[in-house]
C-alpha beads as a LAMMPS data file, in Angstrom:
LAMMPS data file: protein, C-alpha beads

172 atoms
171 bonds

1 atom types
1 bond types

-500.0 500.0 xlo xhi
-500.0 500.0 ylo yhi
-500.0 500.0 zlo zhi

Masses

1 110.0

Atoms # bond

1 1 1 -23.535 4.657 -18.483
2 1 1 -24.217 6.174 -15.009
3 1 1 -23.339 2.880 -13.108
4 1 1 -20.231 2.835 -15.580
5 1 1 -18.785 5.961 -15.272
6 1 1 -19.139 7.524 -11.613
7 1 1 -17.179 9.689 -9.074
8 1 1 -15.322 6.999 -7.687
9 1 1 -13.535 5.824 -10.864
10 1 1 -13.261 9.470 -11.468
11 1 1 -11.183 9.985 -8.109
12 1 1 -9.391 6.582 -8.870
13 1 1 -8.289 7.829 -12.076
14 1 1 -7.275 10.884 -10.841
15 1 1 -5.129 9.468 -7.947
16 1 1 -3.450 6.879 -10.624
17 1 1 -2.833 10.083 -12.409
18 1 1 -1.235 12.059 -9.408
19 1 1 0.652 9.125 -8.247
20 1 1 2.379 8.524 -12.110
21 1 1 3.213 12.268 -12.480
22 1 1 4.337 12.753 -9.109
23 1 1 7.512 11.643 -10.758
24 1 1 7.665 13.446 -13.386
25 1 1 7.491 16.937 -11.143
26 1 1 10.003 16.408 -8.419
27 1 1 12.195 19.137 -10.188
28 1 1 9.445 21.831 -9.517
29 1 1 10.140 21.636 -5.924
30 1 1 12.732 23.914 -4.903
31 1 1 16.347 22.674 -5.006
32 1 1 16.844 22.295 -1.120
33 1 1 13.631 20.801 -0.902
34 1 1 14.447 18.411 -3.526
35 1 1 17.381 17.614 -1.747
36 1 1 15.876 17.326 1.823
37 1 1 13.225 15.006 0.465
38 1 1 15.391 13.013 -2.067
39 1 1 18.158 12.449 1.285
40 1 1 15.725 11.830 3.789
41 1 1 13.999 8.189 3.812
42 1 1 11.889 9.352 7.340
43 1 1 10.700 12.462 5.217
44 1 1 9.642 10.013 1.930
45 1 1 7.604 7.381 4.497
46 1 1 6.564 10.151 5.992
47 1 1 4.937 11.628 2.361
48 1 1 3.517 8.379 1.532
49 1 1 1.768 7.921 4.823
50 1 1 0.286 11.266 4.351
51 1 1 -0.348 10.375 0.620
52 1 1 -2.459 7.241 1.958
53 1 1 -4.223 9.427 4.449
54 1 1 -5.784 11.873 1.662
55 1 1 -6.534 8.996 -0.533
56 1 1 -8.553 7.437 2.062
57 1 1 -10.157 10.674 2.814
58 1 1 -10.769 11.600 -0.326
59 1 1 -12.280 8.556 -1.369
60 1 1 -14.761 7.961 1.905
61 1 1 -18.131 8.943 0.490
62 1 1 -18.904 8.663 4.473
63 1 1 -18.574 11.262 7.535
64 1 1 -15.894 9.669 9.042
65 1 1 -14.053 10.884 12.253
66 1 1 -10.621 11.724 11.228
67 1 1 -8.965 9.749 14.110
68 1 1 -10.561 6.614 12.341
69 1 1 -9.015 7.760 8.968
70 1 1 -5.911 8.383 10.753
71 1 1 -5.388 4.861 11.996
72 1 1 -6.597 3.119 8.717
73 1 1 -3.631 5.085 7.001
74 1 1 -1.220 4.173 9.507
75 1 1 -2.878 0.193 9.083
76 1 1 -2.499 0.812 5.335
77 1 1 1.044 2.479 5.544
78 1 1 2.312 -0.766 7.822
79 1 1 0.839 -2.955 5.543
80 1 1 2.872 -1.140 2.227
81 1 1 6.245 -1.335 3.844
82 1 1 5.534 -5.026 5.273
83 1 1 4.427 -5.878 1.282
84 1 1 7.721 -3.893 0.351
85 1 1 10.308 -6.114 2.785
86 1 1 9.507 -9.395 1.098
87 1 1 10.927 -11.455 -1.283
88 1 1 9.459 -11.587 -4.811
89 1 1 7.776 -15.005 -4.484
90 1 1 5.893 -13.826 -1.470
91 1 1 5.502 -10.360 -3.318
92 1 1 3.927 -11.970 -6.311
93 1 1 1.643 -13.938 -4.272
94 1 1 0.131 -11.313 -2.190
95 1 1 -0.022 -9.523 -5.160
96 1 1 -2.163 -11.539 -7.209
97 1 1 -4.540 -12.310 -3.676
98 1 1 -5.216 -9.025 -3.216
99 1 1 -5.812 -8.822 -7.084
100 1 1 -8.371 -11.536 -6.500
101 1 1 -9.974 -10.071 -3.282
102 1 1 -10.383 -6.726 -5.237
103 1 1 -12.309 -8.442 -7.656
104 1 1 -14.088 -10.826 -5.199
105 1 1 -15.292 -7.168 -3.417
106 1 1 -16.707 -6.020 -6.380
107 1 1 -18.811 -8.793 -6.793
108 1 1 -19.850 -8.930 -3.630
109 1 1 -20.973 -5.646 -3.594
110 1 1 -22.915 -6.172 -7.056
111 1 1 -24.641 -8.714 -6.091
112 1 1 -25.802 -7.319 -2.662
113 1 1 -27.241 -4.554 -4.507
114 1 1 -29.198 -7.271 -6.562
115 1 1 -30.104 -8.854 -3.033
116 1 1 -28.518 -12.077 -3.444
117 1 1 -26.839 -13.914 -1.207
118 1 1 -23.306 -13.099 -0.443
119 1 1 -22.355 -15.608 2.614
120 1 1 -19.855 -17.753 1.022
121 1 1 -18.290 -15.106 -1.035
122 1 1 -18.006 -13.195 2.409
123 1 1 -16.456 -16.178 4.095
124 1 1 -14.091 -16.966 1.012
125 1 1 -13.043 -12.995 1.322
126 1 1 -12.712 -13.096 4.853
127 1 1 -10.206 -16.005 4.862
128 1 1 -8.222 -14.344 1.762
129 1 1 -7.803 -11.696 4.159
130 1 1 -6.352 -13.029 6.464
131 1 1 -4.351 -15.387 4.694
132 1 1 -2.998 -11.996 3.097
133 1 1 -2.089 -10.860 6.178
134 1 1 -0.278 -14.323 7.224
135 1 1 1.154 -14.048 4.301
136 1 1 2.791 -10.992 4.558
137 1 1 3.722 -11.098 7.936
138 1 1 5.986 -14.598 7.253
139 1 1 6.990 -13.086 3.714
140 1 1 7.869 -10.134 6.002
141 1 1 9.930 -12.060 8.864
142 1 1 11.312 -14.340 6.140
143 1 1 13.270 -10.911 4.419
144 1 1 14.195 -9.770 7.458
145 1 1 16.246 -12.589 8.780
146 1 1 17.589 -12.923 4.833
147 1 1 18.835 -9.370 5.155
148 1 1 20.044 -9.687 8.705
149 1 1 21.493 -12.511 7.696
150 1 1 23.581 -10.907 4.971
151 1 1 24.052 -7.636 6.420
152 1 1 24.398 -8.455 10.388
153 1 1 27.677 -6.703 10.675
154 1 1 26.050 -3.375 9.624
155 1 1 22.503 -3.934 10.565
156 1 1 20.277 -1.148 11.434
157 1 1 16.154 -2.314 11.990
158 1 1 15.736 1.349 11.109
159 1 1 16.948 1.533 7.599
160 1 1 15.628 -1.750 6.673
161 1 1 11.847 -0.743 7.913
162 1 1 11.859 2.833 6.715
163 1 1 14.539 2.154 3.709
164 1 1 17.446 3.420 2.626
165 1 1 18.678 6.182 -0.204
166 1 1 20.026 2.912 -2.350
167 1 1 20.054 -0.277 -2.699
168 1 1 22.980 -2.387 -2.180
169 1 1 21.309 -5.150 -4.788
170 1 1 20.772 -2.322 -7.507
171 1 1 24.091 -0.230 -6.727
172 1 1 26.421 -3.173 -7.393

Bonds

1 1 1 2
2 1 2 3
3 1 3 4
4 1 4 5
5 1 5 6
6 1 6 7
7 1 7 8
8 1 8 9
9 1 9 10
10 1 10 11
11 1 11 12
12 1 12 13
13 1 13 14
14 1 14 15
15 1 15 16
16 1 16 17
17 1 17 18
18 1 18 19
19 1 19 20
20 1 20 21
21 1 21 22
22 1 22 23
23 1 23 24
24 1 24 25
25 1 25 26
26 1 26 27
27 1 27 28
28 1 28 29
29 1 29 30
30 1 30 31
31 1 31 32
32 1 32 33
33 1 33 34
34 1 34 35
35 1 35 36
36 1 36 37
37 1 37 38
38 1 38 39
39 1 39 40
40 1 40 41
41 1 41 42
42 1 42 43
43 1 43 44
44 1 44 45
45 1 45 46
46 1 46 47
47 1 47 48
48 1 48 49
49 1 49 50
50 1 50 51
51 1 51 52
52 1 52 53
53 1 53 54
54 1 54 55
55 1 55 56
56 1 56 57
57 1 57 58
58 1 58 59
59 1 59 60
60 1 60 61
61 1 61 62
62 1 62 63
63 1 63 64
64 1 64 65
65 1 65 66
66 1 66 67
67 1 67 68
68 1 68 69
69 1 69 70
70 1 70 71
71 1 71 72
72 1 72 73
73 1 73 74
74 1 74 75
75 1 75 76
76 1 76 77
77 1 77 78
78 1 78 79
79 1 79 80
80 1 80 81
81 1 81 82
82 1 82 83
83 1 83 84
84 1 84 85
85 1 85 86
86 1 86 87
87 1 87 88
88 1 88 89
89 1 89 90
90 1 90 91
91 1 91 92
92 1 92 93
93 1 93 94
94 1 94 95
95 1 95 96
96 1 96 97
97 1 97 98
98 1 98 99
99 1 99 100
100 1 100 101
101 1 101 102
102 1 102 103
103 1 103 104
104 1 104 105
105 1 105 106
106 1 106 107
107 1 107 108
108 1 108 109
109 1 109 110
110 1 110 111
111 1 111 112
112 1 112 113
113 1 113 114
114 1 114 115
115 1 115 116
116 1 116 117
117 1 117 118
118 1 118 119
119 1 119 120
120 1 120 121
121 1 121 122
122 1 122 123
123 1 123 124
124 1 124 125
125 1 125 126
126 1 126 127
127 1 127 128
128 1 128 129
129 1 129 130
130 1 130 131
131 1 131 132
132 1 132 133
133 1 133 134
134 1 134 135
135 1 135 136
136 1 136 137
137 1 137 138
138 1 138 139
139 1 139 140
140 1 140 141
141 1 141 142
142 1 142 143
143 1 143 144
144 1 144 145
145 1 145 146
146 1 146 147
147 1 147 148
148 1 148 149
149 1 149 150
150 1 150 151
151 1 151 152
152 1 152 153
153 1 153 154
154 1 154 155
155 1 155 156
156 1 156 157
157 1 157 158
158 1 158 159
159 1 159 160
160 1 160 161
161 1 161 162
162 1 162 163
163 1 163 164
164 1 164 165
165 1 165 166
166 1 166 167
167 1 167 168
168 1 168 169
169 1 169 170
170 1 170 171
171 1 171 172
């Protein structure tokens, strides 16, 4: 039971958790902070960059230098809104790789501790990675020039990295 149940799946759950209710508990906030975070997409990147920060903090069992921490977030938080400026196919896709490479890590890391040998499932990992990160960087530049496309006479590079209030698919 101890390999089953141990204090990184409790800090997992606990994130999940965090992350679901967060929702729930805007309206606890005071009203003008509701209202500066809820108008400000800079403020709202800015959260979830912090958000990714303390996760990976809080779920390094090692010393880490904070700098180090501090540019995995920022990695992390580039990745997230490159994932979130693609079209669904490309969404999907990534999606179920990194799905795969999740699950490919855990075995890898089982069966180290068993002292087997990992070198293919290291070099199949290592090429989903960076396939990933092909991936989303087309599925990235792909969405872009879509949206520019559409939207050239009132394009701003600003809004369509850091987001926007609405969306003109979902307020039409």
């Amino acid at each position: 039971m101890d390999k089953i149940v141990d204090k990184n799946i409790i800090k997992g759950i606990f994130l999940i958790i965090l992350a679901e209710y967060g929702s729930f508990v805007a309206e606890t906030v005071g009203c003008k902070t509701q209202k500066f975070i809820g108008e400000n997409v800079l403020v709202k990147q800015f959260i979830i960059l912090m958000i990714i920060y303390f996760s990976i903090n809080f779920t390094s069992d090692n010393d880490v230098e904070p700098t180090i921490n501090i540019i995995k977030a920022v990695l992390v938080w580039l990745g997230f809104v490159m994932f979130n400026k693609m079209n669904l196919e490309f969404t999907v896709v990534v999606f179920l790789l990194l799905i795969a490479v999740y699950i490919m890590d855990n075995y890898n890391q089982y069966y180290k501790t068993r002292k087997r040998n990992t070198d293919n499932l290291d070099k199949i990992q290592k090429n989903m990675y960076y396939l990933i990160i092909v991936l989303t960087i087309i599925g990235f530049l792909f969405y872009f020039s879509k949206q520019y496309r559409d939207y050239k006479d009132v394009w701003s590079s600003i809004d369509f990295i850091f987001g926007k209030n609405t969306c003109a698919s979902i307020s039409k």
